[in-house]
C-alpha positions in Angstrom: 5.3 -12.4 -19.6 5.3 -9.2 -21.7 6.2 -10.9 -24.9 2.9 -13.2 -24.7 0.9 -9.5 -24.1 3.2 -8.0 -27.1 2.4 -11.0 -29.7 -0.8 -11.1 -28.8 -1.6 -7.6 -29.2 -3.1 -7.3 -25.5 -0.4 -4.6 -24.6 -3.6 -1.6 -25.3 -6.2 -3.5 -22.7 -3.4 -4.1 -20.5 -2.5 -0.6 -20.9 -6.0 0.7 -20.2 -6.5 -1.6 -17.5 -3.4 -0.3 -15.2 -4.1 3.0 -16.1 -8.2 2.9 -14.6 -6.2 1.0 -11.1 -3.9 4.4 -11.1 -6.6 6.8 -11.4 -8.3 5.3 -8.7 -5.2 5.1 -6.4 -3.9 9.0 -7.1 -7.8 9.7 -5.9 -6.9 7.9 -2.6 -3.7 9.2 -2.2 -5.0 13.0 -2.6 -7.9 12.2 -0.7 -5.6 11.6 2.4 -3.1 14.2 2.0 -6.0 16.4 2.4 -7.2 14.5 5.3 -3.8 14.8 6.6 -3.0 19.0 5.3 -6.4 19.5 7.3 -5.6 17.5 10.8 -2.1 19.6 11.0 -3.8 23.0 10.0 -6.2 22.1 12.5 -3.6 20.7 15.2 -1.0 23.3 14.6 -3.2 26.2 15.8 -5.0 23.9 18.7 -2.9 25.6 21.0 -3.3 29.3 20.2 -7.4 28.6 20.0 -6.9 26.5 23.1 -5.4 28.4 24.9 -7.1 31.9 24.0 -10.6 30.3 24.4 -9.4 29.0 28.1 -8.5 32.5 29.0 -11.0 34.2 27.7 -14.0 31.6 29.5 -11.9 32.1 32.6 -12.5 35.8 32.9 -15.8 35.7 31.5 -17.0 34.0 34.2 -15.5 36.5 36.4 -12.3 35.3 37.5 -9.1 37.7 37.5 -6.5 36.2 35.2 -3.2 36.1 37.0 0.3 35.3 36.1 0.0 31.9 38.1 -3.0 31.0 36.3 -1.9 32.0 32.8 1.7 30.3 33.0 -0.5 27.1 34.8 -3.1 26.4 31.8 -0.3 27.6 29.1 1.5 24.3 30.6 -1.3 22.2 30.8 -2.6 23.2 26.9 1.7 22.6 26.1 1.3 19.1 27.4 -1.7 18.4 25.7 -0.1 19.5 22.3 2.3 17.2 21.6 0.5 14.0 21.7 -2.1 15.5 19.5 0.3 16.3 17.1 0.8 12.3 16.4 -3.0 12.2 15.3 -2.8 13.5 11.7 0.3 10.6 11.3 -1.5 7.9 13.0 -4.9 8.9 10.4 -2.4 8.7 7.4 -1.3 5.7 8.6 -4.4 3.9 8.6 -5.6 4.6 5.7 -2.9 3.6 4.2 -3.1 0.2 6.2 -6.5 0.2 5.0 -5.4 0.8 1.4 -3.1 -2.3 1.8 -5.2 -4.4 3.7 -8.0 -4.1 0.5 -5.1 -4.4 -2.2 -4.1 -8.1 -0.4 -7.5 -9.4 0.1 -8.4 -8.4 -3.7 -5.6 -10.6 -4.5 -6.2 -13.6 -1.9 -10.1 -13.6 -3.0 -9.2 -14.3 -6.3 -10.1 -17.3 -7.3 -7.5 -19.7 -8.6 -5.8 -19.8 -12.0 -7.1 -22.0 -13.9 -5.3 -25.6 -14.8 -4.0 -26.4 -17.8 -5.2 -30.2 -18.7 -4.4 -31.6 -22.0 -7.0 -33.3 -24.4 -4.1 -35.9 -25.7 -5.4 -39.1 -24.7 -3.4 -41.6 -23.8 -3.4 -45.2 -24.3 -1.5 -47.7 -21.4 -0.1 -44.5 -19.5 2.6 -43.9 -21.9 4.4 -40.4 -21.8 3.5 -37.6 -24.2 6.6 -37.1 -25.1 9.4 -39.3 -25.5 13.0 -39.5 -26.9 14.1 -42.8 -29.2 17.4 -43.0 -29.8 18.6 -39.9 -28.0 21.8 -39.5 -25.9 22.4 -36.7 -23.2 25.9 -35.1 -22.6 27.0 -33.2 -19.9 30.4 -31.9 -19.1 31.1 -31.5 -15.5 34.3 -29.9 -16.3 33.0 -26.8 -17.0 31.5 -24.6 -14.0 27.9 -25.1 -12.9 26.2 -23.3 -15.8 27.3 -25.5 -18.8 24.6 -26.4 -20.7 23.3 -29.7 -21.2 23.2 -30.9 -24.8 20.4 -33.1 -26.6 21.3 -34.8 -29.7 
């Protein structure tokens, strides 16, 4: 663990290392909060520009804008608002899925760690290690987290 990095003077790269990772994440994190701050900005006055863009076509074209056909579109733009409001939510949300989905298959394409194989050899398959004249004591009086003890 961190002792291994401490000993071996590694903590510096180590440092560096998550450092570089957190740069790069703050730049995706801002980069979506300004994907999201510009979908509401942009969905919060749909309605107004929606709505004042409708009316204004309908007597362009020569129509008399009435208090029936006002109150009618008004309702229809009203409806169409609040699903639309979901959108900057449901962006957020999958780029942070997206985010996630690249952080595990980094991790899953890694290849494996490497294993450990001694260069001992060993004659008749005997044991590496081995205890001569050793006894093992173990009090089962005590609760289980009594140590064992090796003498």
């Amino acid at each position: 663990g961190i002792q291994v990095l401490k000993a071996s003077a590694m903590e510096d790269s180590f440092t560096e290392r998550i450092l570089i990772q957190r740069d790069r994440e703050l730049i995706g994190i801002k980069n979506v909060l300004r994907l999201e701050a510009v979908l509401r900005c942009v969905l919060f006055s749909f309605p107004a520009v929606v709505s004042f863009c409708t009316l204004s076509s309908y007597v362009w074209l020569g129509n008399t804008l009435t208090l029936p056909v006002t109150i009618e579109t008004l309702a229809y733009i009203n409806i169409a608002y609040f699903p639309l409001l979901i959108i900057p939510k449901a962006a957020s949300g999958f780029m942070q899925a997206k985010v996630s989905l690249n952080r595990i298959d980094e991790f899953l394409s890694r290849s494996e760690a490497p294993t450990i194989t001694s260069n001992v050899e060993r004659e008749n398959n005997t044991s590496l290690v081995s205890i001569k004249g050793g006894s093992f004591r173990y009090d089962s009086s005590k609760n289980d987290d009594a140590d064992a003890v090796f003498s």
